[in-house]
DSSP file (Angstrom, degrees, kcal/mol; ACC not computed):
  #  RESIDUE AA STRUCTURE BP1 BP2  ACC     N-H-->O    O-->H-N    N-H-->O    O-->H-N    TCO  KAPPA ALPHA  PHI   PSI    X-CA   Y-CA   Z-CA
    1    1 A X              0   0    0      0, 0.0     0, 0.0     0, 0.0     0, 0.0   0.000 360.0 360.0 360.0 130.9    0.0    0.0    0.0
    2    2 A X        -     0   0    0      1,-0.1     2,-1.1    40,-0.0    40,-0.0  -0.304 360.0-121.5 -52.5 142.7    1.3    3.8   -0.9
    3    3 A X        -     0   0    0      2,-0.0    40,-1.2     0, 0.0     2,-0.2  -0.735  32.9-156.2-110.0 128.3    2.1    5.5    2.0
    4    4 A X  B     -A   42   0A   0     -2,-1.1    38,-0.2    38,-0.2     2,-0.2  -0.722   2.2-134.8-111.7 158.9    0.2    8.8    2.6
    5    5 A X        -     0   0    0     36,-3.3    35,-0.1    -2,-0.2     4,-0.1  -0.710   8.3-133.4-112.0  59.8    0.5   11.9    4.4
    6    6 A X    >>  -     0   0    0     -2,-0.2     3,-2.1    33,-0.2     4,-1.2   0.722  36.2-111.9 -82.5 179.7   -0.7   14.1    6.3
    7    7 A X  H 3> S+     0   0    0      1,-0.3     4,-1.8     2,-0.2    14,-0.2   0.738 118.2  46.9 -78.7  -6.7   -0.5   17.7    5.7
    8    8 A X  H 3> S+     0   0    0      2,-0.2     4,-1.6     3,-0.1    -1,-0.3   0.783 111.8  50.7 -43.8 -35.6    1.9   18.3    8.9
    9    9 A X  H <> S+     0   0    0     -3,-2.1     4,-0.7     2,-0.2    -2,-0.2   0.501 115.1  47.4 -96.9 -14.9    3.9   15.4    7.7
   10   10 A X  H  X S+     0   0    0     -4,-1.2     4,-2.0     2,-0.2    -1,-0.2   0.987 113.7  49.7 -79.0 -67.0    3.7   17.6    4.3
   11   11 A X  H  <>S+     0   0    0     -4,-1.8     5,-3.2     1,-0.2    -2,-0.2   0.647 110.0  40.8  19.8 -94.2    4.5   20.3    5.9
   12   12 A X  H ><5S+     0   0    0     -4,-1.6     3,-2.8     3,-0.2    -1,-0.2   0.969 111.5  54.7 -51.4 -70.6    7.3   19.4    7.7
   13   13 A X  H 3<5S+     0   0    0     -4,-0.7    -2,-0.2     1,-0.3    -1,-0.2   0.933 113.7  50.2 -33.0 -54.1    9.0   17.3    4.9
   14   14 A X  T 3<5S-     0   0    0     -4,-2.0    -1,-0.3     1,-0.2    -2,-0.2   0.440 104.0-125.7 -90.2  19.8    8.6   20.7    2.7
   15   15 A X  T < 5S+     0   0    0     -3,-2.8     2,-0.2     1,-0.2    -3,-0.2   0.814  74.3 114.3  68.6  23.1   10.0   23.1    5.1
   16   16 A X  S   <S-     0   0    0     -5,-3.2     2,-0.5    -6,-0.1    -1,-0.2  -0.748  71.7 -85.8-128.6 163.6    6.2   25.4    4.7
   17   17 A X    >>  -     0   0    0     -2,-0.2     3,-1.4     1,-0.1     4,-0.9  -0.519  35.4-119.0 -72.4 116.5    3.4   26.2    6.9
   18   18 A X  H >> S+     0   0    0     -2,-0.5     3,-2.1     1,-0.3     4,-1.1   0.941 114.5  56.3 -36.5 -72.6    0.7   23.9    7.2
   19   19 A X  H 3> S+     0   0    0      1,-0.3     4,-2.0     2,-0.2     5,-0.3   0.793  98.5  58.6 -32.7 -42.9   -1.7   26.4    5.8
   20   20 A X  H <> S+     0   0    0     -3,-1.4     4,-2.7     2,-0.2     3,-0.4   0.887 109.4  50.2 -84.1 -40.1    0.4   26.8    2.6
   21   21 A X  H <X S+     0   0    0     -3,-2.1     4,-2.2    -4,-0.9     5,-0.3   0.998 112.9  46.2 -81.6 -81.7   -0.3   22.8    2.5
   22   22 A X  H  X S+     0   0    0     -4,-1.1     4,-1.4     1,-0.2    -1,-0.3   0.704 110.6  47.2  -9.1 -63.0   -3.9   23.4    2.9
   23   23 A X  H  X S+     0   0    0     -4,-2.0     4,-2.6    -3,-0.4     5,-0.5   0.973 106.9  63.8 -75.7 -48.2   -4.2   26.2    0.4
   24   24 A X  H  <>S+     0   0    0     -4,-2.7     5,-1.2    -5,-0.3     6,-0.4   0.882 112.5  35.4 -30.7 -61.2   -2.2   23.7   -2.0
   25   25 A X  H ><5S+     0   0    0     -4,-2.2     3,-2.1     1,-0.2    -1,-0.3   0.921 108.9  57.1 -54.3 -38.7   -5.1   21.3   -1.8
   26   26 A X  H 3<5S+     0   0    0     -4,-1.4    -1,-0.2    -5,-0.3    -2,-0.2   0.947 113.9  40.6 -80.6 -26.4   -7.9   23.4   -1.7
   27   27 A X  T 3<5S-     0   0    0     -4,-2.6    -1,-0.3     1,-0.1    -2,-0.2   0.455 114.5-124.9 -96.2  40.0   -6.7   25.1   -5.3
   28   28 A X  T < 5S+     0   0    0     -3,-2.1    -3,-0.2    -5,-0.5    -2,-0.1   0.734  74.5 131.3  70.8  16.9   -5.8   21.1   -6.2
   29   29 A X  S   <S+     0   0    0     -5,-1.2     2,-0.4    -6,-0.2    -4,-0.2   0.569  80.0  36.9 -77.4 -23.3   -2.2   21.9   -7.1
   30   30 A X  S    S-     0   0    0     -6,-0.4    -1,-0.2    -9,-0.1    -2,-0.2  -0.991  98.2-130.5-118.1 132.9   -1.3   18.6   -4.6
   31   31 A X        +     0   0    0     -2,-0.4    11,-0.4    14,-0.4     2,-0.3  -0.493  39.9 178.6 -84.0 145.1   -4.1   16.0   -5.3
   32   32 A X        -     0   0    0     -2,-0.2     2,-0.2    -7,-0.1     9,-0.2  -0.900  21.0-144.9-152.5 173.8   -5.7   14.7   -1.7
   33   33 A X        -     0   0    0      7,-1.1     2,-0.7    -2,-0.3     7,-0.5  -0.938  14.6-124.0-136.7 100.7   -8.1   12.6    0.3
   34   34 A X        +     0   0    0     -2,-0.2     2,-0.8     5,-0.2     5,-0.2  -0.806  15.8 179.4 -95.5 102.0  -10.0   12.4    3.1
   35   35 A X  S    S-     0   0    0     -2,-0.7     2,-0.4     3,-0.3     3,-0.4  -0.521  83.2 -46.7 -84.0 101.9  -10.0    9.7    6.0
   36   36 A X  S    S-     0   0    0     -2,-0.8    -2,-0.0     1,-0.2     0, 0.0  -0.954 124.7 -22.1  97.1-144.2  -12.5   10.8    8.3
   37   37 A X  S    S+     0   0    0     -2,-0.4     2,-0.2     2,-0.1    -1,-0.2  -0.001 116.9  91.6 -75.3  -1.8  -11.8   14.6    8.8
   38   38 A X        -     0   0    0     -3,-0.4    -3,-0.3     1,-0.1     2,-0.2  -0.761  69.8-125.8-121.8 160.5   -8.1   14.6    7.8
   39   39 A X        -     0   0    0     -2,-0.2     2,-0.4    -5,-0.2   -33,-0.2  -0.321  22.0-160.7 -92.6 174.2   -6.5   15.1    4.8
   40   40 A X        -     0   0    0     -7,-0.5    -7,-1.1   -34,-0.2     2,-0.3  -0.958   7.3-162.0-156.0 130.8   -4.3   12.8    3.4
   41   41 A X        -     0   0    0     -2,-0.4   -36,-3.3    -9,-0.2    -9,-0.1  -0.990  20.3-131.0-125.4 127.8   -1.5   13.1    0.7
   42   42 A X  B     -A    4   0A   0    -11,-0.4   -38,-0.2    -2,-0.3   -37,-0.1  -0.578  24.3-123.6 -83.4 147.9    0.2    9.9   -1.3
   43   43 A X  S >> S+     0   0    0    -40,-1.2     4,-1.9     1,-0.2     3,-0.8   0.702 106.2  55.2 -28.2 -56.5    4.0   10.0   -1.2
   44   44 A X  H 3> S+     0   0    0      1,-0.3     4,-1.0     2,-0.3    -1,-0.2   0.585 105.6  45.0 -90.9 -12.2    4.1    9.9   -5.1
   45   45 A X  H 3> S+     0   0    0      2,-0.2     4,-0.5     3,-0.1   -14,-0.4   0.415 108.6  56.0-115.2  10.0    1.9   12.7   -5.9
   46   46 A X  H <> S+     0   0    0     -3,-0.8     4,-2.0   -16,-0.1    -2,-0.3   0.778 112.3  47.3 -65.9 -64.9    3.9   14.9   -3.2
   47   47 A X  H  X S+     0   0    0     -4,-1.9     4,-4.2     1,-0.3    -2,-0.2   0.880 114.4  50.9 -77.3 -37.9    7.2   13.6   -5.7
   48   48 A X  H  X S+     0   0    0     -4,-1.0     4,-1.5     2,-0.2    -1,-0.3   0.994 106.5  46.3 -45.3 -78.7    5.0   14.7   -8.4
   49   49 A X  H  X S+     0   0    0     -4,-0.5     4,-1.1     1,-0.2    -2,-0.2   0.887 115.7  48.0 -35.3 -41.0    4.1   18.2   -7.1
   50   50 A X  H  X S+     0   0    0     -4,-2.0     4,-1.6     2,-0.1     5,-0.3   0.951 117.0  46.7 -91.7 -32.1    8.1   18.9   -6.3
   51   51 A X  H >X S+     0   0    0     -4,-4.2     4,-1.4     2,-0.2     3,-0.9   0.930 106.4  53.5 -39.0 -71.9    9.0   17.5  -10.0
   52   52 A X  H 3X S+     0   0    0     -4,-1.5     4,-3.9     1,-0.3    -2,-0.1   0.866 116.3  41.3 119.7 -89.1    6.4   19.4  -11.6
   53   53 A X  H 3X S+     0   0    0     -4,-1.1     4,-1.0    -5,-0.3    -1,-0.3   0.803 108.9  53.2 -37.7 -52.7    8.2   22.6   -9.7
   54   54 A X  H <X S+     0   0    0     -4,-1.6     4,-0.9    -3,-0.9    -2,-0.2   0.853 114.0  47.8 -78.4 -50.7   11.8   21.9  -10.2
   55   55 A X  H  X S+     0   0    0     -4,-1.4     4,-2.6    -5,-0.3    -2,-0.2   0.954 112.1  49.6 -59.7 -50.8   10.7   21.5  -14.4
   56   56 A X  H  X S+     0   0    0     -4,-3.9     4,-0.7     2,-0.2     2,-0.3   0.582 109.9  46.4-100.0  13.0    8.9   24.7  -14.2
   57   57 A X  H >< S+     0   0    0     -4,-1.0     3,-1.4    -3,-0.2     2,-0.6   0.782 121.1  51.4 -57.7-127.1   12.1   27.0  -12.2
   58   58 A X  H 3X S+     0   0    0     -4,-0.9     4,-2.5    -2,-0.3    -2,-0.2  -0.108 113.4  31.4 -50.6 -52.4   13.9   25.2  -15.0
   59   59 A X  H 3X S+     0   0    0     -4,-2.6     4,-2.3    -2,-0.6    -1,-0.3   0.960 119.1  56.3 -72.4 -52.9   12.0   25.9  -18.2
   60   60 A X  H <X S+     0   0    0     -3,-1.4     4,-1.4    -4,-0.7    -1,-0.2   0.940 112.1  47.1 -37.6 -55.6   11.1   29.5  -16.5
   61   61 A X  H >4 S+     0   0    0     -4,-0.2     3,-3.1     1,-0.2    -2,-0.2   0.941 110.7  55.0 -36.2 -80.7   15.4   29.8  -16.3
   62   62 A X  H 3< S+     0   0    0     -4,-2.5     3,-0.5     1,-0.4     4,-0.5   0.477 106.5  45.5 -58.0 -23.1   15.6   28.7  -19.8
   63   63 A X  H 3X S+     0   0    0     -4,-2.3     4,-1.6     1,-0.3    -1,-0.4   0.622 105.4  56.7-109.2  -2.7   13.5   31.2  -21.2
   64   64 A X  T << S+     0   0    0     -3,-3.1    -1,-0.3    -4,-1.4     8,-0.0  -0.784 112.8  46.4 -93.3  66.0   14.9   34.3  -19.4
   65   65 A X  T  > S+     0   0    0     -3,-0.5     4,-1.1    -2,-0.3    -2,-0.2  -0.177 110.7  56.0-115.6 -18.1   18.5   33.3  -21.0
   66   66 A X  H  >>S+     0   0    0     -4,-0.5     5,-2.4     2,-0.3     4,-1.7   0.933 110.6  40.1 -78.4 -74.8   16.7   32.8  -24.2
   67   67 A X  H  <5S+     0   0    0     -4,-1.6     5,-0.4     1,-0.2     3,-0.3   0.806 113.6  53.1 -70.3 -16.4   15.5   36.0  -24.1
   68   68 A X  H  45S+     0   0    0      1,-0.2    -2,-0.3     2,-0.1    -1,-0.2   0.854 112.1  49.7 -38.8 -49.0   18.8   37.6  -22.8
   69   69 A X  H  <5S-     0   0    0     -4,-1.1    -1,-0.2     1,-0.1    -2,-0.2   0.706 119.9-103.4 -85.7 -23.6   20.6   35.9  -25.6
   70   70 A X  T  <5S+     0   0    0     -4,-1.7     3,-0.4    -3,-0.3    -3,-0.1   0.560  91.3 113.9  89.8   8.4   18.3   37.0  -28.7
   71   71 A X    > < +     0   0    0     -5,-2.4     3,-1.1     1,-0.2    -4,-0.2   0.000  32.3 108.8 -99.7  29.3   16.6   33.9  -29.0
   72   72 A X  T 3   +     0   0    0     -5,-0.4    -1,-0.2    -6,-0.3    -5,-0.1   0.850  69.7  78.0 -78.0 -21.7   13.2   35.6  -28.0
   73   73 A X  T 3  S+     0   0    0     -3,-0.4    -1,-0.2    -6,-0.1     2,-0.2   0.716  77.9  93.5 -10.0 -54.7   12.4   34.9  -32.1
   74   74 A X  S <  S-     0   0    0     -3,-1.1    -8,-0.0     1,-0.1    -4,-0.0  -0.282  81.5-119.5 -95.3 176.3   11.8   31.6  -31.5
   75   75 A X     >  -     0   0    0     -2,-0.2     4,-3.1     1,-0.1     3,-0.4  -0.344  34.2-117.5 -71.5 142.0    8.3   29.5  -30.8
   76   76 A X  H  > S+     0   0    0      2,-0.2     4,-1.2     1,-0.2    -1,-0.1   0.838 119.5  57.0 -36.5 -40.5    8.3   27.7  -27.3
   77   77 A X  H  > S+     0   0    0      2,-0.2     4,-0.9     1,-0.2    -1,-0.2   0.807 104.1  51.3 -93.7 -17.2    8.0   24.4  -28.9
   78   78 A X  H >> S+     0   0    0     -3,-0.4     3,-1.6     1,-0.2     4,-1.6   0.980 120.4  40.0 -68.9 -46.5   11.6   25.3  -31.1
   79   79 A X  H 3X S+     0   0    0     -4,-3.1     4,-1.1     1,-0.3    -2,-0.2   0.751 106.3  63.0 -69.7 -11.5   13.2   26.2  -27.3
   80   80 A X  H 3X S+     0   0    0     -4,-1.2     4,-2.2    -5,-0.3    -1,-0.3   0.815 110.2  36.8 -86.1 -38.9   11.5   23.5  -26.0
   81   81 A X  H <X S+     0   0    0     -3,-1.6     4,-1.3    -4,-0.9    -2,-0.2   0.577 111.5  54.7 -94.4   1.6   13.7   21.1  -28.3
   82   82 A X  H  X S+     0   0    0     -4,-1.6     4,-1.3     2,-0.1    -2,-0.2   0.732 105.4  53.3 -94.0 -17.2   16.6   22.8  -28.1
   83   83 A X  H  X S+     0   0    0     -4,-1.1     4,-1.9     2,-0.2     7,-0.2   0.910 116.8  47.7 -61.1 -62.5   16.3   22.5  -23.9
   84   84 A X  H  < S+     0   0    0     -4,-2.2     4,-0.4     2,-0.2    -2,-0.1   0.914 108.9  44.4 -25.1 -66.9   15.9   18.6  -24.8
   85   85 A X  H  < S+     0   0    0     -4,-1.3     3,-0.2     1,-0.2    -2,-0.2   0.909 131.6  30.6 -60.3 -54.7   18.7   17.9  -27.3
   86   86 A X  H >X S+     0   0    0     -4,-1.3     4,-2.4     1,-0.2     3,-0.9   0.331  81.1 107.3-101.7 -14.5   20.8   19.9  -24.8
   87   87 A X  G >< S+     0   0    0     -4,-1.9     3,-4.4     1,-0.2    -1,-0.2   0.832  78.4  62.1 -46.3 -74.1   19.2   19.3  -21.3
   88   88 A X  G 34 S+     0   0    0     -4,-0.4    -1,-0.2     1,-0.4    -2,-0.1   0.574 105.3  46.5 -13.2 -48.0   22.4   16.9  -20.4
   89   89 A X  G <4 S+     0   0    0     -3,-0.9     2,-0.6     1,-0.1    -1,-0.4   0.664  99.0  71.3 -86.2 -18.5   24.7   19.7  -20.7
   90   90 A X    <<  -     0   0    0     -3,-4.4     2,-0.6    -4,-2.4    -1,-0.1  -0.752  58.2-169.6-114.2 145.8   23.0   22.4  -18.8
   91   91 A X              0   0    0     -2,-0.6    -2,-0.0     1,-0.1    -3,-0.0  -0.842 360.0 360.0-106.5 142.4   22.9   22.0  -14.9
   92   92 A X              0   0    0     -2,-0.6    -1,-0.1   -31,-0.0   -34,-0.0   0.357 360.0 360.0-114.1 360.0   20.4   24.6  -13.0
């Protein structure tokens, strides 16, 4: 069985204020549960939610050097494959 969480345990883990865990659920940006009167959060859609973040600081990066550079020209989906081909080589 997946092991879920509750939103202290969220909390805590994410360095944040329980409320900021709260408000996360209520606008559905971490998906949750309720047993009984408490909320509950699976482990893997917690890992989700901090992926999810980490990709969009990254992409957010990637397109303020873009547009520093002069590459503000191109469509998302061309920077979006040149971030592929090249993800290996850049560390954030």
């Amino acid at each position: 069985m997946e092991t879920a969480m509750k939103p202290r345990e969220v909390a805590s883990y994410l360095s944040i204020d329980p409320m900021t865990v709260y408000n996360l659920i209520k606008r559905g940006q971490i998906p949750a549960f309720k047993v009984g009167k408490v909320w509950r959060i699976r482990r893997n859609d917690l890992e989700v939610y901090i992926e999810e973040g980490k990709q969009n600081r990254f992409y957010g990066w990637a397109e303020g050097v873009a547009k520093k550079r002069g590459f503000s020209h191109l469509t998302e989906n061309e920077v979006m494959e040149i971030i592929h081909k090249n993800r290996e080589k850049i560390s954030v």
